[in-house]
Backbone atoms as SQL, in Angstrom:
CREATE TABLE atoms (id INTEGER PRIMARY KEY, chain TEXT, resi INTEGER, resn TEXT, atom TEXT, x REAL, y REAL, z REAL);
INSERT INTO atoms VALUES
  (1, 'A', 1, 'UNK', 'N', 30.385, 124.519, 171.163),
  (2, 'A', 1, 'UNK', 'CA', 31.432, 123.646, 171.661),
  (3, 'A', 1, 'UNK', 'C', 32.710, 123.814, 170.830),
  (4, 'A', 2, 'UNK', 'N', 32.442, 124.170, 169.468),
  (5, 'A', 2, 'UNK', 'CA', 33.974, 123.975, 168.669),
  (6, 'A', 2, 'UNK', 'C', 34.674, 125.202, 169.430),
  (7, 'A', 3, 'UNK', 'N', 33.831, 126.267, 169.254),
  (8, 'A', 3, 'UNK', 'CA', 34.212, 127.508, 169.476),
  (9, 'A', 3, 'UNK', 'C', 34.940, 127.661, 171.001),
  (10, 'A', 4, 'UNK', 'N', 34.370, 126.886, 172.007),
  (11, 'A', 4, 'UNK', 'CA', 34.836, 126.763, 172.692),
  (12, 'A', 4, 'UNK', 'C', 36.265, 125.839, 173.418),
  (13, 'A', 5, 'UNK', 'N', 36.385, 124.960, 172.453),
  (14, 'A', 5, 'UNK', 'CA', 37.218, 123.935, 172.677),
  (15, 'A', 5, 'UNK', 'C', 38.340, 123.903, 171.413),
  (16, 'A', 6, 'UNK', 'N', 38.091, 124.915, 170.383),
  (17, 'A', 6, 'UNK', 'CA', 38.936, 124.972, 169.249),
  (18, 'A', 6, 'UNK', 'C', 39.584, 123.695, 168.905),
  (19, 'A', 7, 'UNK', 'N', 39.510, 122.986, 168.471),
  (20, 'A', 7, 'UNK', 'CA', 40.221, 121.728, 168.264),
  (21, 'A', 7, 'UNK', 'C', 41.531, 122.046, 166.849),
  (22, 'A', 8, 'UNK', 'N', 42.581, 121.461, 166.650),
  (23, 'A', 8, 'UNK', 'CA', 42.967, 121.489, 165.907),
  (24, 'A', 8, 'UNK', 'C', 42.565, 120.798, 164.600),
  (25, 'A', 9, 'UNK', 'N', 41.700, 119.684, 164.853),
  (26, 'A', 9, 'UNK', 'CA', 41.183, 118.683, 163.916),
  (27, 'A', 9, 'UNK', 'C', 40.214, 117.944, 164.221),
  (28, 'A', 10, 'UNK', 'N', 38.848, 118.510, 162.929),
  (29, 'A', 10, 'UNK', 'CA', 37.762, 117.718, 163.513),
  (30, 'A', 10, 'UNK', 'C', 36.952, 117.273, 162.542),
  (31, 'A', 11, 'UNK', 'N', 36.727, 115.745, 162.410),
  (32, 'A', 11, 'UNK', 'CA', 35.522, 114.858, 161.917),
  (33, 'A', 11, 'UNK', 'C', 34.610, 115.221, 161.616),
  (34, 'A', 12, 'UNK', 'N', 34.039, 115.659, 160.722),
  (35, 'A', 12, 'UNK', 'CA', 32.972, 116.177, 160.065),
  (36, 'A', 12, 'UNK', 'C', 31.902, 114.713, 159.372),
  (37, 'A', 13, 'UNK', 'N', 30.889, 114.519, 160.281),
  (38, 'A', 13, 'UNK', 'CA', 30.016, 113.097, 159.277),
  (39, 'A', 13, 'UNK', 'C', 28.479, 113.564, 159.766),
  (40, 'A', 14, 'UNK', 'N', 27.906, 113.714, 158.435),
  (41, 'A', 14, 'UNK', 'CA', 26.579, 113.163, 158.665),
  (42, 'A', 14, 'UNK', 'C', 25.754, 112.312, 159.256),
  (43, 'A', 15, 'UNK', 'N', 25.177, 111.855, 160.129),
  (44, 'A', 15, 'UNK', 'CA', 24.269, 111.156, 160.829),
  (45, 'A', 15, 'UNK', 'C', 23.589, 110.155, 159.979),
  (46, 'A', 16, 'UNK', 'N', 24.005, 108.884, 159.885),
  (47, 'A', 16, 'UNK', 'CA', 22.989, 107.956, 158.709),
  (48, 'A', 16, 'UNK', 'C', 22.465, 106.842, 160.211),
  (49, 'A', 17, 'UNK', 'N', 20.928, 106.769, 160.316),
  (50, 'A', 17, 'UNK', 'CA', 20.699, 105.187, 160.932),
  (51, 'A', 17, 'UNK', 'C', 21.046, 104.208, 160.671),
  (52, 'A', 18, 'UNK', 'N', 21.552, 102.912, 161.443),
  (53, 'A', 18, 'UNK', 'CA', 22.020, 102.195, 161.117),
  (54, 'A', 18, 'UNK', 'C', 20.300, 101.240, 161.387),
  (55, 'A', 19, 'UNK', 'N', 20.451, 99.844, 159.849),
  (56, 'A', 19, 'UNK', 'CA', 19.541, 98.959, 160.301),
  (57, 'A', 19, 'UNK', 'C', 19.404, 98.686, 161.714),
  (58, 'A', 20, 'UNK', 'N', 18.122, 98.075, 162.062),
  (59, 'A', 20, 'UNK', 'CA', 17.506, 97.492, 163.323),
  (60, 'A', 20, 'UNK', 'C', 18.453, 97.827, 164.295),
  (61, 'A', 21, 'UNK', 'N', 18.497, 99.468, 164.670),
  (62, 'A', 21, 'UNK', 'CA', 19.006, 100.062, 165.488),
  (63, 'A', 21, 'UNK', 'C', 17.684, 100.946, 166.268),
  (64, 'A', 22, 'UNK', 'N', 17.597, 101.791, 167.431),
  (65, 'A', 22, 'UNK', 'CA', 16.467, 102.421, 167.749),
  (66, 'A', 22, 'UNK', 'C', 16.285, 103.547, 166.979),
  (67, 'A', 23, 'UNK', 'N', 17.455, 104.081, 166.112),
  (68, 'A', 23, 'UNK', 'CA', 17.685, 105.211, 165.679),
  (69, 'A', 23, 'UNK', 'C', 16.949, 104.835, 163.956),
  (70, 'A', 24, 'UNK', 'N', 17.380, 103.583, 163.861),
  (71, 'A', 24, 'UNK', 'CA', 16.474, 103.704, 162.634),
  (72, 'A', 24, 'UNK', 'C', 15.172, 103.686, 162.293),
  (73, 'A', 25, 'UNK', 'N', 14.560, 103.626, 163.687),
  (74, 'A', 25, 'UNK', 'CA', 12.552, 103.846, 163.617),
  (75, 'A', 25, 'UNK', 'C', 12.237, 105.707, 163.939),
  (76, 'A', 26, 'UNK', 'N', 13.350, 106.253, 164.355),
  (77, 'A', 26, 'UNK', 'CA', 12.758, 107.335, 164.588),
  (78, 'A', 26, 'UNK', 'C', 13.045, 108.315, 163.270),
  (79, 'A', 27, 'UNK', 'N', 11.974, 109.239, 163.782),
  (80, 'A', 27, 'UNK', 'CA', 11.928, 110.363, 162.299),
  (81, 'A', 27, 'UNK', 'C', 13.086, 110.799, 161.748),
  (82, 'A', 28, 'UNK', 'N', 13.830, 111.128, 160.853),
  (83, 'A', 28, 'UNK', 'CA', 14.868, 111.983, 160.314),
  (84, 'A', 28, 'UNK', 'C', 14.517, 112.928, 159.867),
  (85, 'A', 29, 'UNK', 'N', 15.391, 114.021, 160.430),
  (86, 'A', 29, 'UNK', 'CA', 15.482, 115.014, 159.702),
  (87, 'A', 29, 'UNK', 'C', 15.470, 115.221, 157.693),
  (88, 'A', 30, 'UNK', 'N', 14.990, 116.181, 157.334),
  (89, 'A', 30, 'UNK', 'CA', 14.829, 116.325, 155.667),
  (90, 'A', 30, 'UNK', 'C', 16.366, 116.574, 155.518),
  (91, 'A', 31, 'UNK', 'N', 16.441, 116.340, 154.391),
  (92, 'A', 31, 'UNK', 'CA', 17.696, 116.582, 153.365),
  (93, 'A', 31, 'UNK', 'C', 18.337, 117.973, 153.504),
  (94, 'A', 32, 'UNK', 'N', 17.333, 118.912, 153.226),
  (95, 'A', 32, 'UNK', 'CA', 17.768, 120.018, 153.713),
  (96, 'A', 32, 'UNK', 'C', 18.783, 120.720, 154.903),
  (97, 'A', 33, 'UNK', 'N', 17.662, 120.344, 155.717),
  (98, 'A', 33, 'UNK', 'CA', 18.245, 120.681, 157.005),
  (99, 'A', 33, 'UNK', 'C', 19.861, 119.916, 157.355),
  (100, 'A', 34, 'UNK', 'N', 19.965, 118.870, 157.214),
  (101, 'A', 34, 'UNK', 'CA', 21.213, 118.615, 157.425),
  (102, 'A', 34, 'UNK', 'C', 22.346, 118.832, 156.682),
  (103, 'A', 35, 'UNK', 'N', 21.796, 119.148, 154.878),
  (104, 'A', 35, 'UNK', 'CA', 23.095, 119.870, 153.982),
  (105, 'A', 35, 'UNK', 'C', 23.331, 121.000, 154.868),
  (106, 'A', 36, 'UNK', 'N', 22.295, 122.276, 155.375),
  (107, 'A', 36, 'UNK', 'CA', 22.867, 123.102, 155.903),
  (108, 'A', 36, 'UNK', 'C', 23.322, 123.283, 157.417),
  (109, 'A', 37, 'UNK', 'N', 22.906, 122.202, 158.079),
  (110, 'A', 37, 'UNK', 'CA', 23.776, 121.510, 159.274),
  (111, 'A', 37, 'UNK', 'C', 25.495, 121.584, 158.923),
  (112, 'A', 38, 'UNK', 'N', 25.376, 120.561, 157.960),
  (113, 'A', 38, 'UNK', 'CA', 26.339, 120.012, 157.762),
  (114, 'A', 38, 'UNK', 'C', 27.584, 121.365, 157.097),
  (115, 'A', 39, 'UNK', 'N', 26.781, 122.147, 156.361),
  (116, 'A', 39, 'UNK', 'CA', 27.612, 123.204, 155.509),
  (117, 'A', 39, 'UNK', 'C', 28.175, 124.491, 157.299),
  (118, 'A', 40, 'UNK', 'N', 27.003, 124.529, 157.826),
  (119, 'A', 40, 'UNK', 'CA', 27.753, 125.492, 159.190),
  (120, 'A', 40, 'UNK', 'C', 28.355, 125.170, 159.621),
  (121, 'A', 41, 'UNK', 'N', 28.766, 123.838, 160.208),
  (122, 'A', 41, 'UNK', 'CA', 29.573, 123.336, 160.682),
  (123, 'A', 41, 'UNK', 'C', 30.999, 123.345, 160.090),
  (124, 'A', 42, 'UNK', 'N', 30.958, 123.511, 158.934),
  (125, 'A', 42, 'UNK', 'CA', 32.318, 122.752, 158.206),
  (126, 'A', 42, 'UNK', 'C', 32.756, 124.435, 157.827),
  (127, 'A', 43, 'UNK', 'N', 32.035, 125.609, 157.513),
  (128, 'A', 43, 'UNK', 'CA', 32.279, 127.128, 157.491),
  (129, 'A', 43, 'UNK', 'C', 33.169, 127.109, 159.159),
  (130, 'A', 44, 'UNK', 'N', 32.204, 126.741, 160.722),
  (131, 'A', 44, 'UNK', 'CA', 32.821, 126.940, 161.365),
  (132, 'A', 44, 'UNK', 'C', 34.258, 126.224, 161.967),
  (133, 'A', 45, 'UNK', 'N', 34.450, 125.288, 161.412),
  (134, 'A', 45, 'UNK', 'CA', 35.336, 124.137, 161.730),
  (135, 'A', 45, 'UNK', 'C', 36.770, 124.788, 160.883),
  (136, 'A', 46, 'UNK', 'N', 36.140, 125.361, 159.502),
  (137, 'A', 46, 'UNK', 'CA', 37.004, 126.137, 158.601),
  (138, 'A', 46, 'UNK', 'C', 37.654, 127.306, 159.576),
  (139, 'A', 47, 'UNK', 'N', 36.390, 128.148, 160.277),
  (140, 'A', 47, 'UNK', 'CA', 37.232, 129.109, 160.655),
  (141, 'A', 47, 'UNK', 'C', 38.178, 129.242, 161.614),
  (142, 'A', 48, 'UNK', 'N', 37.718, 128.634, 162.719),
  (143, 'A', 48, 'UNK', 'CA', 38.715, 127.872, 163.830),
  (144, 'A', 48, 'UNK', 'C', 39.953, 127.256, 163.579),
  (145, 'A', 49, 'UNK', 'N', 40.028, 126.057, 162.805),
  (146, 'A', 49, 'UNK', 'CA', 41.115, 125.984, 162.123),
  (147, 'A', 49, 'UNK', 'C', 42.173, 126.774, 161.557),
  (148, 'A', 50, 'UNK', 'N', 41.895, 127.823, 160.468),
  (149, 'A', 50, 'UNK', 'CA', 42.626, 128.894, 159.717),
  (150, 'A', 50, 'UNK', 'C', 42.861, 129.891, 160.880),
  (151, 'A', 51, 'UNK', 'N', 42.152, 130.134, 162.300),
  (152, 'A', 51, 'UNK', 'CA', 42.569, 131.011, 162.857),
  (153, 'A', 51, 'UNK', 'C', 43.560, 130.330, 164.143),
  (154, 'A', 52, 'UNK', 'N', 43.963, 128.787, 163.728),
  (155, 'A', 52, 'UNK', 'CA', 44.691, 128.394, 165.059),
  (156, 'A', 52, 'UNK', 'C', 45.651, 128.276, 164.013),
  (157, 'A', 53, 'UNK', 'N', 45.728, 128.127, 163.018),
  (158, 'A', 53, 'UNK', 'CA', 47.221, 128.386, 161.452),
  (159, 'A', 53, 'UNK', 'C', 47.936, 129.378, 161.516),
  (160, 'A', 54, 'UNK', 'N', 46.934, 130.440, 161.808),
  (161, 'A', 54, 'UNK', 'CA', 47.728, 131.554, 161.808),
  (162, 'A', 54, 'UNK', 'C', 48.920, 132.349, 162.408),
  (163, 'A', 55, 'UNK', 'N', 48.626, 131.402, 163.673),
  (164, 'A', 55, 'UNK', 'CA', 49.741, 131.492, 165.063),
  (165, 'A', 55, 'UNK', 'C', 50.861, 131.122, 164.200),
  (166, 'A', 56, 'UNK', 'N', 51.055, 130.047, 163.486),
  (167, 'A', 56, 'UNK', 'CA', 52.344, 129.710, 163.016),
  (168, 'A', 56, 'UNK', 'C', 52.767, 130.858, 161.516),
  (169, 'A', 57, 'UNK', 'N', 52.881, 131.428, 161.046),
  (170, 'A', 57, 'UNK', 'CA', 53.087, 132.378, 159.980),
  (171, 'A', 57, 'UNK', 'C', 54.075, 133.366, 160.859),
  (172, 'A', 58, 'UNK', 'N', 55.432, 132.706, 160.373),
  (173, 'A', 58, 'UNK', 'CA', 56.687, 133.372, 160.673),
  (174, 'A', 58, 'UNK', 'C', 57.158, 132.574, 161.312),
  (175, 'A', 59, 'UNK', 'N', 56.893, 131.591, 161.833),
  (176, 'A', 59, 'UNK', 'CA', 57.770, 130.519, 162.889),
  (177, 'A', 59, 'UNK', 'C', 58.174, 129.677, 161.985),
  (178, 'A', 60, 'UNK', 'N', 59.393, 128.886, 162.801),
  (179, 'A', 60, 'UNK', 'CA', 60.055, 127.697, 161.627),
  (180, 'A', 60, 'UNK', 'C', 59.248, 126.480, 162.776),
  (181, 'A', 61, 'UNK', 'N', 59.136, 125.571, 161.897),
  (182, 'A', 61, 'UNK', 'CA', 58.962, 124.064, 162.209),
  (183, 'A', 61, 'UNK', 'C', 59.217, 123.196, 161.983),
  (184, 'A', 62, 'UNK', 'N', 59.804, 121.810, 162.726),
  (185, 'A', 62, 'UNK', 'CA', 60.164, 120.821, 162.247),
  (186, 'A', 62, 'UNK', 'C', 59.111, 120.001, 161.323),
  (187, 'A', 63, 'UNK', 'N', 59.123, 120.157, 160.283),
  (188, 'A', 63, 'UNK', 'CA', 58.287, 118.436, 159.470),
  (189, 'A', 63, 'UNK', 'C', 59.551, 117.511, 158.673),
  (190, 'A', 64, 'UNK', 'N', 58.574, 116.348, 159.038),
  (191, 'A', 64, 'UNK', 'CA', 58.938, 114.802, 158.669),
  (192, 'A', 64, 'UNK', 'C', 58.553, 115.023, 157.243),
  (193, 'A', 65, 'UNK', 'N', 59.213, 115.042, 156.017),
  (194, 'A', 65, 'UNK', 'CA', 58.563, 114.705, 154.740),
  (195, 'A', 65, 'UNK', 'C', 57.905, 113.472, 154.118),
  (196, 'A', 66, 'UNK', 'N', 56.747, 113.695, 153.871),
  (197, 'A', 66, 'UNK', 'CA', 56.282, 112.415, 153.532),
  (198, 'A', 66, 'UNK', 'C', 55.857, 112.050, 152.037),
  (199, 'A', 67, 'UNK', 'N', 55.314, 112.998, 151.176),
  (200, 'A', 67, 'UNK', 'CA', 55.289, 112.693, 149.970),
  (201, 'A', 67, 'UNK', 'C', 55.627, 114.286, 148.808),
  (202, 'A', 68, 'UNK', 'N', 55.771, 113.218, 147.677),
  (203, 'A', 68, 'UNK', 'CA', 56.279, 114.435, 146.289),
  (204, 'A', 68, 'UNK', 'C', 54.792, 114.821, 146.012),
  (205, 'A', 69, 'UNK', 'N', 54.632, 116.029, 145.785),
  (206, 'A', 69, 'UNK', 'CA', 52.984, 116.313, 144.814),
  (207, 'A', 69, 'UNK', 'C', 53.658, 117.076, 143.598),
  (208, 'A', 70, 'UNK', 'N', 52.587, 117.522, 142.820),
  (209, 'A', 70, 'UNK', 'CA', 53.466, 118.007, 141.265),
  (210, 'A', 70, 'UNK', 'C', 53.818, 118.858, 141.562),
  (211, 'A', 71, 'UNK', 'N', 53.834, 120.230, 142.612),
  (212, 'A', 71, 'UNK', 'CA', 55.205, 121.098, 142.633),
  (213, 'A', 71, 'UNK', 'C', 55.239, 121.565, 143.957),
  (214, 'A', 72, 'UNK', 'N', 55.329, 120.818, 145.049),
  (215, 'A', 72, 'UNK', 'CA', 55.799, 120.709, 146.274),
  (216, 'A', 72, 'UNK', 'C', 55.813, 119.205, 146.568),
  (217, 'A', 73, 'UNK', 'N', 56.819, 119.403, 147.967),
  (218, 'A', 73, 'UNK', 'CA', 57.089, 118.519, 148.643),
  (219, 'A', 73, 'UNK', 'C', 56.319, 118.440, 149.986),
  (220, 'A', 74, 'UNK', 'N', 55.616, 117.695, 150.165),
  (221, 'A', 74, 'UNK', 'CA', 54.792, 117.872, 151.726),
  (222, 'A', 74, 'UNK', 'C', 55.264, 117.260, 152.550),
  (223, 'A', 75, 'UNK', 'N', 54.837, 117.329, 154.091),
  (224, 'A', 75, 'UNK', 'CA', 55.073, 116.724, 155.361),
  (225, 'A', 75, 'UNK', 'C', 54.403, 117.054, 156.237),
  (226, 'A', 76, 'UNK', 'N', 54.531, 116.608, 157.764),
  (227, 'A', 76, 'UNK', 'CA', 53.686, 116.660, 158.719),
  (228, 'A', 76, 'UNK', 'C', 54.640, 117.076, 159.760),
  (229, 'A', 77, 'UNK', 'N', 54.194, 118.347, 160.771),
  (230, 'A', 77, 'UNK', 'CA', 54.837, 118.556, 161.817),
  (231, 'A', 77, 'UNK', 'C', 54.764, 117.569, 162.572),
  (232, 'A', 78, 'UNK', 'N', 55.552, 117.543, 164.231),
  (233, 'A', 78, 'UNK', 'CA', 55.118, 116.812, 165.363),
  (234, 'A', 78, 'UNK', 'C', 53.660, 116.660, 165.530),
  (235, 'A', 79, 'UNK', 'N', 53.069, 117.451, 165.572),
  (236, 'A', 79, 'UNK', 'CA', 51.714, 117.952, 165.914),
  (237, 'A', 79, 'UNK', 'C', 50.647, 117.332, 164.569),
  (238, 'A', 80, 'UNK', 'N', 50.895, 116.623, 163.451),
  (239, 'A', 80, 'UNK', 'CA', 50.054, 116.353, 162.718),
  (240, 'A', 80, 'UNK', 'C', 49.661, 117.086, 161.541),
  (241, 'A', 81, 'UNK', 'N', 50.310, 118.213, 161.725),
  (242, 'A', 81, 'UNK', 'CA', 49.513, 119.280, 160.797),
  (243, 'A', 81, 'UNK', 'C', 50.209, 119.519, 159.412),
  (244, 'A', 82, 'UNK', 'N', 49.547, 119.467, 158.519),
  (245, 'A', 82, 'UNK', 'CA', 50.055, 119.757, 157.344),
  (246, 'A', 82, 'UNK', 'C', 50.668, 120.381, 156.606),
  (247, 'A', 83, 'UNK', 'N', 52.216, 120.338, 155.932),
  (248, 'A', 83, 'UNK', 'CA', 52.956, 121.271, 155.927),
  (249, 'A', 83, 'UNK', 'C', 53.090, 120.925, 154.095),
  (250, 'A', 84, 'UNK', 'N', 53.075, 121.965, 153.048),
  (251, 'A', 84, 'UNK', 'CA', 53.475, 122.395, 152.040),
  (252, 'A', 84, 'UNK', 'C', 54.692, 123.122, 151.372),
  (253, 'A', 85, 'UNK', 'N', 55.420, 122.613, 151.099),
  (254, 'A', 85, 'UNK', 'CA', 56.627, 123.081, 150.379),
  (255, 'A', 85, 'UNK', 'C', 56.797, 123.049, 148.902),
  (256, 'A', 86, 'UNK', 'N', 56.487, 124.443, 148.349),
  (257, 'A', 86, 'UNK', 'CA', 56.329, 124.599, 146.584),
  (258, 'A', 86, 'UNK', 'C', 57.749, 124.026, 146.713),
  (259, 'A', 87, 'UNK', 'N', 57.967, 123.922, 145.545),
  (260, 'A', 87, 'UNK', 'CA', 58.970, 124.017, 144.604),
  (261, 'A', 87, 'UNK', 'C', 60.560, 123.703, 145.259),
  (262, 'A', 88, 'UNK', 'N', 60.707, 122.811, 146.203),
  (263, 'A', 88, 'UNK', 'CA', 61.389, 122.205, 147.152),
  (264, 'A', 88, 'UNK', 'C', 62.106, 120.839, 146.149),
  (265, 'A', 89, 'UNK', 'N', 63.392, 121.211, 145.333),
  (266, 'A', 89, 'UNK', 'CA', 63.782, 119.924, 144.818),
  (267, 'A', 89, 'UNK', 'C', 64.641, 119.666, 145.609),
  (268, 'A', 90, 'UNK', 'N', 65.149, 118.285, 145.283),
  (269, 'A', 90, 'UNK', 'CA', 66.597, 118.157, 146.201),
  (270, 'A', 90, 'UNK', 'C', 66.337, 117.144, 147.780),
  (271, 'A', 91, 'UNK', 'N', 65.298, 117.264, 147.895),
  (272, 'A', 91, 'UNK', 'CA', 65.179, 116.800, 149.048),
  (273, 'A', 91, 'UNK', 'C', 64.682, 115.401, 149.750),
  (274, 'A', 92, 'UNK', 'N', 64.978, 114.715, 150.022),
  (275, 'A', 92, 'UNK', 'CA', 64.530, 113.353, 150.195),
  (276, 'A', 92, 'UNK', 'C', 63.226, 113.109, 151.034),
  (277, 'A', 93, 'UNK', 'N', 62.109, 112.197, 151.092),
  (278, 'A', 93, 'UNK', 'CA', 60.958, 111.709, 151.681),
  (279, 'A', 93, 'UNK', 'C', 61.773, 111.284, 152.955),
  (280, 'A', 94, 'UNK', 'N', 61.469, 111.549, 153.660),
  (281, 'A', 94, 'UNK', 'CA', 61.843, 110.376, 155.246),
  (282, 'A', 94, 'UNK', 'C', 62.226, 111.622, 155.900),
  (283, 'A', 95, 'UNK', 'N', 63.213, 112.957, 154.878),
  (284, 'A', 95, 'UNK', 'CA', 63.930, 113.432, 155.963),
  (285, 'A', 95, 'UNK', 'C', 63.223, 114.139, 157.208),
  (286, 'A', 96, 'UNK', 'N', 63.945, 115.041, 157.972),
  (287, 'A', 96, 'UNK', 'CA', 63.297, 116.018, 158.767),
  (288, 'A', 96, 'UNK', 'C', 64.127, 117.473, 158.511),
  (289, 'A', 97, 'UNK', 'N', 63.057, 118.579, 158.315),
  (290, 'A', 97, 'UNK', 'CA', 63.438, 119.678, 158.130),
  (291, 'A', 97, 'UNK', 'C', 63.242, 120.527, 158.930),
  (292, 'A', 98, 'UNK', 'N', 63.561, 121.758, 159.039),
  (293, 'A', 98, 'UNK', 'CA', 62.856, 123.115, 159.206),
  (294, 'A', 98, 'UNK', 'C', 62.119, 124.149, 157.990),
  (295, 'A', 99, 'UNK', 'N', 61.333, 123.901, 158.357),
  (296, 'A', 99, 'UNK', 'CA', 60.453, 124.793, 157.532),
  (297, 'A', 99, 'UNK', 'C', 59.638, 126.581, 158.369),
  (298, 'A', 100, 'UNK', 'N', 60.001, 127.052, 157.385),
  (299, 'A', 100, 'UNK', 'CA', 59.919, 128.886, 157.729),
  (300, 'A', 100, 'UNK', 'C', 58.256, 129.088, 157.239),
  (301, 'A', 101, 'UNK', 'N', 57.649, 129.092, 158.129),
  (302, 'A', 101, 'UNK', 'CA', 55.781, 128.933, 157.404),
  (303, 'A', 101, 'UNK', 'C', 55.618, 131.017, 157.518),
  (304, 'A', 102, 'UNK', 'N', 54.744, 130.961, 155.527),
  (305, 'A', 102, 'UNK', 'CA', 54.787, 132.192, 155.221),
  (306, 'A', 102, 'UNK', 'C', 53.349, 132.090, 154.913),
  (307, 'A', 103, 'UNK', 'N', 52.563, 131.336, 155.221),
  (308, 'A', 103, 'UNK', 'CA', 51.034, 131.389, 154.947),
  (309, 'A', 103, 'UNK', 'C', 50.341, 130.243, 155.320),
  (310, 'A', 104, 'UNK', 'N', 49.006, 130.077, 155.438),
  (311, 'A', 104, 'UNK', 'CA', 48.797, 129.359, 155.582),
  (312, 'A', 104, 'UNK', 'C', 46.826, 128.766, 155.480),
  (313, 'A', 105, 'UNK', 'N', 46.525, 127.787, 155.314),
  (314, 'A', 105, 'UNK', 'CA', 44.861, 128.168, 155.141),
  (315, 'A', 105, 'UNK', 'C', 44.372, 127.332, 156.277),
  (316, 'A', 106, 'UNK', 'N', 43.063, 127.051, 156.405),
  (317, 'A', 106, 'UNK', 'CA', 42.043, 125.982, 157.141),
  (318, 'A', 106, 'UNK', 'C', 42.762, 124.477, 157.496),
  (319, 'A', 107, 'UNK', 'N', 43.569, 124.138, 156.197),
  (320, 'A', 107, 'UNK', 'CA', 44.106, 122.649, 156.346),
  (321, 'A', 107, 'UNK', 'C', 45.789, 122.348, 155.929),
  (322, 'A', 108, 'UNK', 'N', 46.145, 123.510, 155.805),
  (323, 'A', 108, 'UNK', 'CA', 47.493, 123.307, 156.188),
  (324, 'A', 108, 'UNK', 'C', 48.359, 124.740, 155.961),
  (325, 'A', 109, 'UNK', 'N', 49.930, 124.421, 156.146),
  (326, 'A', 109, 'UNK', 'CA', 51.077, 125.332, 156.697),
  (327, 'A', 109, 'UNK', 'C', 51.531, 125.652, 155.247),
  (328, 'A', 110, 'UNK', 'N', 51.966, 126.401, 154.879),
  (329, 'A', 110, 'UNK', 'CA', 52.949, 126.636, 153.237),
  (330, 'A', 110, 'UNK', 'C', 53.732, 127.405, 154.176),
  (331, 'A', 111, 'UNK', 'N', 55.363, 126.435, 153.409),
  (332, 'A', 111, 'UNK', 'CA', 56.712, 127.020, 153.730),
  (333, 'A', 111, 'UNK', 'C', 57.490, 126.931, 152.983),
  (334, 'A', 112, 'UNK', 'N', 58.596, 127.348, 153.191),
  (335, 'A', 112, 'UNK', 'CA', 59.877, 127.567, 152.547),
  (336, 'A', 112, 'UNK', 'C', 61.022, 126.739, 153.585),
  (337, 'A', 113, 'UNK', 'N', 61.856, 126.367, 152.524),
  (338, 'A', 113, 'UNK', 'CA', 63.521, 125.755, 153.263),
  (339, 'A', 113, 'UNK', 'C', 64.140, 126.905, 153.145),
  (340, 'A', 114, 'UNK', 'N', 65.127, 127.292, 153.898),
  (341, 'A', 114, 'UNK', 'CA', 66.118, 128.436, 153.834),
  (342, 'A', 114, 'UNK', 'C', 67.184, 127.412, 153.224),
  (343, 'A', 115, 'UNK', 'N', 68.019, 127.956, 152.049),
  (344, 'A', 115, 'UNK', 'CA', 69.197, 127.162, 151.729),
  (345, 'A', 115, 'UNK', 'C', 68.942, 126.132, 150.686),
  (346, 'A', 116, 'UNK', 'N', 67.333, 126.133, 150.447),
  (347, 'A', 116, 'UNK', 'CA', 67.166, 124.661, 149.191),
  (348, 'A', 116, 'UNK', 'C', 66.177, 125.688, 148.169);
């Protein structure tokens, strides 16, 4: 289904029963099996992701800036997605930019300002 439906963003949770639910009388799965449930899923969720990132590497995009980290400035496109800016001084939280995306991984965009 991921593979098929590529999502841009997806919820990753373990299965816990909840008390005096029907789910909490029936068998569970071992420990095992669901770390490595849980680990394929999040390899494939990884790869889907980093390969719908990739489309953007060379395009500019608008992000909203939202916070300082110790040596970038981050923000969020229209679209939600996470945008990274090293070494970006000068620039105020709230604004809106264009950002020139030159890489990028599984969970977000790294860009550059032209001009800052």
């Amino acid at each position: 289904l991921i593979k098929a439906v590529k999502p841009d963003m997806t919820n990753i949770s373990r299965f816990g029963a909840r008390p005096n639910t029907v789910a909490a009388g029936l068998e569970q799965l071992d420990t095992g099996t669901v770390n490595r449930r849980s680990a394929e899923i999040s390899r494939l969720v990884r790869s889907v992701q980093r390969s719908i990132n990739v489309k953007y590497i060379g395009s500019e995009v608008p992000v909203m800036l939202t916070e300082n980290s110790y040596k970038s400035i981050n923000g969020k496109t229209d679209s939600y997605k996470q945008v990274v800016l090293p070494g970006c001084d000068g620039v105020s939280l709230g604004s809106k930019v264009n950002a020139h995306i030159y890489s990028v991984s599984a969970n977000a965009l790294y860009g550059s300002l032209d001009g800052v």
